[in-house]
HTML snippet that shows the backbone in 3Dmol.js (N, CA, C, O; Angstrom):
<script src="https://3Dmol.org/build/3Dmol-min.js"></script>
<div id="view" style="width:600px;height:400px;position:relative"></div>
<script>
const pdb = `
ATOM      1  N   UNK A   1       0.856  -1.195   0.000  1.00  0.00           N
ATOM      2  CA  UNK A   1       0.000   0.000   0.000  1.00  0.00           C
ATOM      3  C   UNK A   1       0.894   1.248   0.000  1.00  0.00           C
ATOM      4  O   UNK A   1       1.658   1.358   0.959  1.00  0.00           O
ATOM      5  N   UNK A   2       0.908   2.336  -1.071  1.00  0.00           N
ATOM      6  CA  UNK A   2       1.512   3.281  -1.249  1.00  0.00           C
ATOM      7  C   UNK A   2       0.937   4.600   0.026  1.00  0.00           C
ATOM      8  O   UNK A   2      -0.251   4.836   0.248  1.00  0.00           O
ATOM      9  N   UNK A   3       1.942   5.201   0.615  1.00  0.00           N
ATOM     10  CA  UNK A   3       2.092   6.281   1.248  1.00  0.00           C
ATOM     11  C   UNK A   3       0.681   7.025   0.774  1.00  0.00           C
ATOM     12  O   UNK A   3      -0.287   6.812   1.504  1.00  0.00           O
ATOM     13  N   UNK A   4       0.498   7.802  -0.282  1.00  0.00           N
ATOM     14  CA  UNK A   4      -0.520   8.471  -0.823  1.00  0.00           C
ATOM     15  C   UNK A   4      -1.845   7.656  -0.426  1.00  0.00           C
ATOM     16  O   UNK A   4      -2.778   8.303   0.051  1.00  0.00           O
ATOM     17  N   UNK A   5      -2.000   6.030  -0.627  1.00  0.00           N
ATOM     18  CA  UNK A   5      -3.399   5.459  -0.493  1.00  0.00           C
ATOM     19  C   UNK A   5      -3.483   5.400   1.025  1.00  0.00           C
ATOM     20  O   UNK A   5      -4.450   5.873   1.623  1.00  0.00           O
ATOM     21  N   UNK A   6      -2.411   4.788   1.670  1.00  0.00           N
ATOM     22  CA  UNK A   6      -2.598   5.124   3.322  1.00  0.00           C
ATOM     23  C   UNK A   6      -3.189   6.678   3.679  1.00  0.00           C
ATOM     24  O   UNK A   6      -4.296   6.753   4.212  1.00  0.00           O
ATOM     25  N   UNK A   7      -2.571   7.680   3.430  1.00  0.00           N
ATOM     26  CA  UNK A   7      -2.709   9.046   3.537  1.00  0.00           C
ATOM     27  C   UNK A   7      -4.084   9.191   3.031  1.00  0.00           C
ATOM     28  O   UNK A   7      -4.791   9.481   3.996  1.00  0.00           O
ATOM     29  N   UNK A   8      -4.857   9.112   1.835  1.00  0.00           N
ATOM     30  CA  UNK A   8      -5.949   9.329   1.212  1.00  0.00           C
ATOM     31  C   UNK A   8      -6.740   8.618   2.679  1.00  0.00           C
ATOM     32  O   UNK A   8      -7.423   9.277   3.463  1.00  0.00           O
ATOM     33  N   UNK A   9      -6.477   7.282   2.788  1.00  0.00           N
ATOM     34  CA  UNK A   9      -7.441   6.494   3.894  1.00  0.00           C
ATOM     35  C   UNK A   9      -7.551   6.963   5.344  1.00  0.00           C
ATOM     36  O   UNK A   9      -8.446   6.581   6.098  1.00  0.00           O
ATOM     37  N   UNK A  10      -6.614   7.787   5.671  1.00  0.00           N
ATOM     38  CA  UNK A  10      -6.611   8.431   6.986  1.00  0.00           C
ATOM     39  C   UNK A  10      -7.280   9.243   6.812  1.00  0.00           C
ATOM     40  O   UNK A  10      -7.978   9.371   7.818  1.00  0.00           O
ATOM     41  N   UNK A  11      -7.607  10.177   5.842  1.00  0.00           N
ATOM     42  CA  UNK A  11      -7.925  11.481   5.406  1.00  0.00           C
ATOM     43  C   UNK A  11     -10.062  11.043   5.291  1.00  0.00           C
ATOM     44  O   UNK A  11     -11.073  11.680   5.589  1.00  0.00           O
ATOM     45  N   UNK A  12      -9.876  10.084   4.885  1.00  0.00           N
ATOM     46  CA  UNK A  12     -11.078   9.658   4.576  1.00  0.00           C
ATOM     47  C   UNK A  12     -11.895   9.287   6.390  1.00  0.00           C
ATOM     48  O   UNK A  12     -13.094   9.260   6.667  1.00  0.00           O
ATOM     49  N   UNK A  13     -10.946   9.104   7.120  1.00  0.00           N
ATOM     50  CA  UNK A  13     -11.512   8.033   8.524  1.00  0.00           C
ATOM     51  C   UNK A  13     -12.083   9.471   9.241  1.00  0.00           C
ATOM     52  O   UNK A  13     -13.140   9.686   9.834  1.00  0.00           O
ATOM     53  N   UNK A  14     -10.997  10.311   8.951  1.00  0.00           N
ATOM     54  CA  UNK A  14     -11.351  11.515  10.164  1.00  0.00           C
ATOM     55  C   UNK A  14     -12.716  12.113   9.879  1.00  0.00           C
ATOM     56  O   UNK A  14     -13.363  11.919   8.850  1.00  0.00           O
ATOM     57  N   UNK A  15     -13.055  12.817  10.849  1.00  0.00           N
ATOM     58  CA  UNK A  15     -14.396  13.371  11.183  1.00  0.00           C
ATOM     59  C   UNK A  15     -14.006  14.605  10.588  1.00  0.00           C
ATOM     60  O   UNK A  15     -12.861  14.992  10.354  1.00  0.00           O
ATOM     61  N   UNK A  16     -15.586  15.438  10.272  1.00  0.00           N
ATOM     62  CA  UNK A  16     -15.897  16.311   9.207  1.00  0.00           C
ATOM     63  C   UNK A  16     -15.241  17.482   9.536  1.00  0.00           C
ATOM     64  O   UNK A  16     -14.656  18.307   8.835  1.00  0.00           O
ATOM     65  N   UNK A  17     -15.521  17.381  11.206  1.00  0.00           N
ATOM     66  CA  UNK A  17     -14.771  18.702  12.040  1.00  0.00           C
ATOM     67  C   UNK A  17     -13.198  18.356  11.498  1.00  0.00           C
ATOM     68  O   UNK A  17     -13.329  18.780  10.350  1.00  0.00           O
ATOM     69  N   UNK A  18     -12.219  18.013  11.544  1.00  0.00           N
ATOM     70  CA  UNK A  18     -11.082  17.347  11.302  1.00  0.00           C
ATOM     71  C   UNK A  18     -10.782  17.756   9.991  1.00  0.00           C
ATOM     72  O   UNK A  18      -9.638  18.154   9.770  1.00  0.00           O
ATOM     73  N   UNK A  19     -11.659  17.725   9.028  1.00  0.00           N
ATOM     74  CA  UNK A  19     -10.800  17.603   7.748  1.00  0.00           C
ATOM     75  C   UNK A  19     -10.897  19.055   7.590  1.00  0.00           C
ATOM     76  O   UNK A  19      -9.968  19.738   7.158  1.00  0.00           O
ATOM     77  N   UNK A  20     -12.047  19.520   7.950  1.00  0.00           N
ATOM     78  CA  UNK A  20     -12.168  21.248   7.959  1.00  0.00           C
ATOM     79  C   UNK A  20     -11.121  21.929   8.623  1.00  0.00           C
ATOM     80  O   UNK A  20     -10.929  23.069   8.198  1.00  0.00           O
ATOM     81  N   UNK A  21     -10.289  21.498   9.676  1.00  0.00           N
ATOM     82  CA  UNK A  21      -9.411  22.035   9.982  1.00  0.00           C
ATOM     83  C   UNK A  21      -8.418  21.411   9.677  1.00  0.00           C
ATOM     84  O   UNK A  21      -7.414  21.692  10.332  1.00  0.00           O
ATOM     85  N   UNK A  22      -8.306  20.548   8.802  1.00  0.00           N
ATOM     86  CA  UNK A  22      -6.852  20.252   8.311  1.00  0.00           C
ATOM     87  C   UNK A  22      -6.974  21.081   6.663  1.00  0.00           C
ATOM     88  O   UNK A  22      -5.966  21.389   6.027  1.00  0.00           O
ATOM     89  N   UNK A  23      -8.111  21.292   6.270  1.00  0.00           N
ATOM     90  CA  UNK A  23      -7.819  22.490   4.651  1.00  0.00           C
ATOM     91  C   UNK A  23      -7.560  23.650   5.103  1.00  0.00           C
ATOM     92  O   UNK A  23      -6.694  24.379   4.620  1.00  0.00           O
ATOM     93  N   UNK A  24      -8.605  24.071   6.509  1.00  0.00           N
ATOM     94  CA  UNK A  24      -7.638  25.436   6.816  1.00  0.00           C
ATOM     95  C   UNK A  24      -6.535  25.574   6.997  1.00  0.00           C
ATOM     96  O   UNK A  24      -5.968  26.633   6.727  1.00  0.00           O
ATOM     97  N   UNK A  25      -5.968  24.603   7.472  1.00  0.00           N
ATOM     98  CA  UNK A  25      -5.055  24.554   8.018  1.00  0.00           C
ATOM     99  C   UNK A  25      -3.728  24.659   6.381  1.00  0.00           C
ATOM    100  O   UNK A  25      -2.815  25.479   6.475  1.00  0.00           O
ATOM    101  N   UNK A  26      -3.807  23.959   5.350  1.00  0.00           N
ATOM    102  CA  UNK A  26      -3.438  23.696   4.408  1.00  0.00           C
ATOM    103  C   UNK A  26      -3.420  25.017   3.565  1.00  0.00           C
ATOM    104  O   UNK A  26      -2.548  25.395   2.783  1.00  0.00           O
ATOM    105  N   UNK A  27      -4.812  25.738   3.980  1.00  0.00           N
ATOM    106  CA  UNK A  27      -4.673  27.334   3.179  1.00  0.00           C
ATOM    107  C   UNK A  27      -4.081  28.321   3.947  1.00  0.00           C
ATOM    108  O   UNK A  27      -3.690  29.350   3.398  1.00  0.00           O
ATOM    109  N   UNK A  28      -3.921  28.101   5.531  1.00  0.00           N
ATOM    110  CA  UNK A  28      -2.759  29.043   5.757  1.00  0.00           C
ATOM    111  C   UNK A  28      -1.418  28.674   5.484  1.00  0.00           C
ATOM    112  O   UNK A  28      -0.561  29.536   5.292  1.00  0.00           O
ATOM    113  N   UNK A  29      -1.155  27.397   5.451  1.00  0.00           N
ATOM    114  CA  UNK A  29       0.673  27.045   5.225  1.00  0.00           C
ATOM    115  C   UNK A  29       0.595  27.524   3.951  1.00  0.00           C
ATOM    116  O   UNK A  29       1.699  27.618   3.417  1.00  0.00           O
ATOM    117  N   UNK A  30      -0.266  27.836   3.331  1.00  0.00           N
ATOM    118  CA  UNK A  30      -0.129  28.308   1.420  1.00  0.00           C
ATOM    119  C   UNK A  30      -0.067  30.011   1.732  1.00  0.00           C
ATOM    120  O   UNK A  30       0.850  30.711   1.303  1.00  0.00           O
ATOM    121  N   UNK A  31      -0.789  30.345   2.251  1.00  0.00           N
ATOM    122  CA  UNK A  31      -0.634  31.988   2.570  1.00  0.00           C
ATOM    123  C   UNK A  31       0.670  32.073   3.164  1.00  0.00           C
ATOM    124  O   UNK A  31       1.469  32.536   2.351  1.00  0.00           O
ATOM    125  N   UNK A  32       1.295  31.744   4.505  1.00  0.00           N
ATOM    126  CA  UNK A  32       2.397  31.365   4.502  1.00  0.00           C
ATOM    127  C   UNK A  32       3.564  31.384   3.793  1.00  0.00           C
ATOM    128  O   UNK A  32       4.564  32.098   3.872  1.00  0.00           O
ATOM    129  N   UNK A  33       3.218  30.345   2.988  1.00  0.00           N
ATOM    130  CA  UNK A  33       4.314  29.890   2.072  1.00  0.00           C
ATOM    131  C   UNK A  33       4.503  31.241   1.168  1.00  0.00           C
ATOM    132  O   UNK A  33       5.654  31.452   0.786  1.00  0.00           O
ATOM    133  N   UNK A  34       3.696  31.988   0.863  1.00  0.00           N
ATOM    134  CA  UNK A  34       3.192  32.678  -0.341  1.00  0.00           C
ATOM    135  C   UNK A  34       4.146  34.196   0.351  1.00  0.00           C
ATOM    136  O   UNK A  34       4.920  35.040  -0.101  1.00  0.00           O
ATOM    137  N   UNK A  35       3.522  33.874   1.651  1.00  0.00           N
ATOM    138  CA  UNK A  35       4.234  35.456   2.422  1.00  0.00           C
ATOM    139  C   UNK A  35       5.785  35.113   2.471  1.00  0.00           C
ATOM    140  O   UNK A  35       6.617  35.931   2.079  1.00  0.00           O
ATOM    141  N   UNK A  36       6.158  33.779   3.004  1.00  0.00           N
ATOM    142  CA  UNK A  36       7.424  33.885   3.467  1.00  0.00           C
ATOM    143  C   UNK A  36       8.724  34.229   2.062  1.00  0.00           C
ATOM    144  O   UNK A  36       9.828  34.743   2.240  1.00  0.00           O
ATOM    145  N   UNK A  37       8.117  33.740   0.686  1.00  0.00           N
ATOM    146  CA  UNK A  37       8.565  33.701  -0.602  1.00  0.00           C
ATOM    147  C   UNK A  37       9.026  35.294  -0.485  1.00  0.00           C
ATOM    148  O   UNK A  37      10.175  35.662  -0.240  1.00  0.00           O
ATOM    149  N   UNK A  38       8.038  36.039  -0.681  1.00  0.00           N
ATOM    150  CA  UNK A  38       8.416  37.595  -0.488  1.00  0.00           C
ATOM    151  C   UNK A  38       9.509  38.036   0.907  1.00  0.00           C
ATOM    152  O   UNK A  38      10.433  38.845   0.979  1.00  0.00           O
ATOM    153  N   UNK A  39       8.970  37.194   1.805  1.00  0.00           N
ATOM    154  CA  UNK A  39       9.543  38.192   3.252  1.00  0.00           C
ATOM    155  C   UNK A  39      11.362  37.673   2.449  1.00  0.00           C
ATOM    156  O   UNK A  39      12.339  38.412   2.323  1.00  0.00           O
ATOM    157  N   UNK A  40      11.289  36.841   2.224  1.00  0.00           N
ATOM    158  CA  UNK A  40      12.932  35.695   1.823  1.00  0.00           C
ATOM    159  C   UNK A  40      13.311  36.935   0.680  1.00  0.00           C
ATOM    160  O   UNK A  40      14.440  37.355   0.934  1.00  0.00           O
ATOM    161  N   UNK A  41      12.699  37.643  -0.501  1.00  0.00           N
ATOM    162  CA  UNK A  41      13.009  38.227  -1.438  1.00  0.00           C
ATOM    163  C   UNK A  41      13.459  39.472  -0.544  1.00  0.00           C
ATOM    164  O   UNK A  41      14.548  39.912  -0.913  1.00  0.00           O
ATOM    165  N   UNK A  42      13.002  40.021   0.334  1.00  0.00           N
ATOM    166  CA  UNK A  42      13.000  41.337   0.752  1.00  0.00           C
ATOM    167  C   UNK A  42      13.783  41.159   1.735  1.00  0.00           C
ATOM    168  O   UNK A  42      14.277  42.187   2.200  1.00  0.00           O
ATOM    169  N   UNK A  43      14.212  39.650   2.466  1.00  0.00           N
ATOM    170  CA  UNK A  43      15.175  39.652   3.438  1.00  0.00           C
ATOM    171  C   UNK A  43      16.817  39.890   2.921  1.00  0.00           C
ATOM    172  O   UNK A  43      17.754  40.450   3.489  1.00  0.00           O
ATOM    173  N   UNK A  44      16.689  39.000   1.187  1.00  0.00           N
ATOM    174  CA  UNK A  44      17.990  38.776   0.790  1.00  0.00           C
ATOM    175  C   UNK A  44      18.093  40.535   0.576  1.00  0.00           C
ATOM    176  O   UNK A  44      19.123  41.118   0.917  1.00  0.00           O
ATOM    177  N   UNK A  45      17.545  40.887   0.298  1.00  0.00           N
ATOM    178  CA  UNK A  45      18.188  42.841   0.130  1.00  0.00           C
ATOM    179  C   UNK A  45      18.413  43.246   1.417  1.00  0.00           C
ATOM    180  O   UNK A  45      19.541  43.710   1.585  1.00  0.00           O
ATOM    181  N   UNK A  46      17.951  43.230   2.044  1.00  0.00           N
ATOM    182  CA  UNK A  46      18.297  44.047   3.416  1.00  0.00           C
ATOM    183  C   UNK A  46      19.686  43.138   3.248  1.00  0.00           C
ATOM    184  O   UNK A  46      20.589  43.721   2.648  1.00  0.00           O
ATOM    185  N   UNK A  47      19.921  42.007   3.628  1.00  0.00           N
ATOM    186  CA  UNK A  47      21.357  40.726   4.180  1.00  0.00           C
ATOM    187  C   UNK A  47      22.393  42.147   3.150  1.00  0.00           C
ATOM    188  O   UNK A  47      23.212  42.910   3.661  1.00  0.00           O
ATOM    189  N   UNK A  48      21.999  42.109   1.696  1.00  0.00           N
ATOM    190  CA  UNK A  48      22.985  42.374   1.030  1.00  0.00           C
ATOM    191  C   UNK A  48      22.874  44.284   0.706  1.00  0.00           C
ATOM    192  O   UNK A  48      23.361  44.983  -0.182  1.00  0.00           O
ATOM    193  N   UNK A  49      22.217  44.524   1.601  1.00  0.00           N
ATOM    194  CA  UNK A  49      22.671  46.426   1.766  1.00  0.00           C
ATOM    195  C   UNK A  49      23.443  46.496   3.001  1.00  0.00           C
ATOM    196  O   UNK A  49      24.273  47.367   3.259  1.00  0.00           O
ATOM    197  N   UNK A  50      22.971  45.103   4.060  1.00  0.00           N
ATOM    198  CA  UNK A  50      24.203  45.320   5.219  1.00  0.00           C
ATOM    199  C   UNK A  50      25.613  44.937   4.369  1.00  0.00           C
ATOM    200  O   UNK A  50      26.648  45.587   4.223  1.00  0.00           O
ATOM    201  N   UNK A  51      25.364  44.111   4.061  1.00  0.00           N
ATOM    202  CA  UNK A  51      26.693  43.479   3.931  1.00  0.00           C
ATOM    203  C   UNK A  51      27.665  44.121   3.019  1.00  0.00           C
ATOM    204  O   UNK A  51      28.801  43.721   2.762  1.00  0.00           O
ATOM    205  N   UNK A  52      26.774  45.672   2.352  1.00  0.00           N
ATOM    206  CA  UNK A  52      27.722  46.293   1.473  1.00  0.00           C
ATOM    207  C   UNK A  52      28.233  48.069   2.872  1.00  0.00           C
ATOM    208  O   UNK A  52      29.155  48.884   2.914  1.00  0.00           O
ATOM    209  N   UNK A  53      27.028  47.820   3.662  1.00  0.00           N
ATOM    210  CA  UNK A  53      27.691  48.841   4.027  1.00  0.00           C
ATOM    211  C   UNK A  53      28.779  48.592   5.428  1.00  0.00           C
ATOM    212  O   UNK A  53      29.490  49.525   5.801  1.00  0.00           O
ATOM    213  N   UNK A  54      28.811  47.280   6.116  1.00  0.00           N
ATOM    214  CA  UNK A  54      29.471  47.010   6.625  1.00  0.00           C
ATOM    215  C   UNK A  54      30.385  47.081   6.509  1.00  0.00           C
ATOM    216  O   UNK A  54      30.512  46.586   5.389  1.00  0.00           O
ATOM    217  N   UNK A  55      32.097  47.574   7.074  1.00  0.00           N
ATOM    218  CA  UNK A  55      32.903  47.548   6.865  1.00  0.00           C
ATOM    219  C   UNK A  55      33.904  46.225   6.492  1.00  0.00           C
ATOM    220  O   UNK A  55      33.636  45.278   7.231  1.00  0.00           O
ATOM    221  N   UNK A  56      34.771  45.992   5.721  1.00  0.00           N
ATOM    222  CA  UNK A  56      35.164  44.610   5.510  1.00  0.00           C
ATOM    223  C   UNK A  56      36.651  44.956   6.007  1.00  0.00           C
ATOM    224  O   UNK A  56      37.340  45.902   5.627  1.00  0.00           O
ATOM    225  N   UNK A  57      37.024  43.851   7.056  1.00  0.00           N
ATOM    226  CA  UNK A  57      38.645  44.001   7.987  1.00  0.00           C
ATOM    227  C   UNK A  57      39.274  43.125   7.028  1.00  0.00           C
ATOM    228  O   UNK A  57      38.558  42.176   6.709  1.00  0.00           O
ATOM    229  N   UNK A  58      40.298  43.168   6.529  1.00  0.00           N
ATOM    230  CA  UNK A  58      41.116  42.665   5.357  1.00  0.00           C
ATOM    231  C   UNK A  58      42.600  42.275   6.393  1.00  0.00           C
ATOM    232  O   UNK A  58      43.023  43.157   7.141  1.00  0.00           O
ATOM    233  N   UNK A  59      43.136  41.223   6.351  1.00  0.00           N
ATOM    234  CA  UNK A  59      44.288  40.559   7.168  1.00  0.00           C
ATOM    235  C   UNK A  59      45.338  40.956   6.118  1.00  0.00           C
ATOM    236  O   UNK A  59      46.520  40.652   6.280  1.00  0.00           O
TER     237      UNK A  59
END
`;
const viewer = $3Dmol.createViewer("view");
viewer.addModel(pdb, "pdb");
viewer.setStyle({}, {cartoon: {color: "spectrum"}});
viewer.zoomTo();
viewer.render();
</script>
């Protein structure tokens, strides 16, 4: 029995309350996902305006 048909069959056992909060649950890790994509785009600029104005110690 493949991972996916086990998974489908668990998915199927749980109660109605249950699955409703496992899609919400599924549309915030997507909002999430969706925010963190940007926060990651807007983090790598800030990383790399410090890292230009930081001074660099040369040995």
């Amino acid at each position: 029995m493949s991972f996916i048909a086990q998974y489908k069959g668990q998915i199927s056992e749980t109660t109605r309350n249950t699955n409703l909060a496992f899609t919400r649950a599924v549309e915030r890790l997507d909002i999430a996902q969706q925010q963190s994509d940007s926060d990651a785009k807007s983090l790598h600029l800030m990383q790399f305006k410090h890292r230009r104005v930081e001074p660099t110690i040369s040995s």
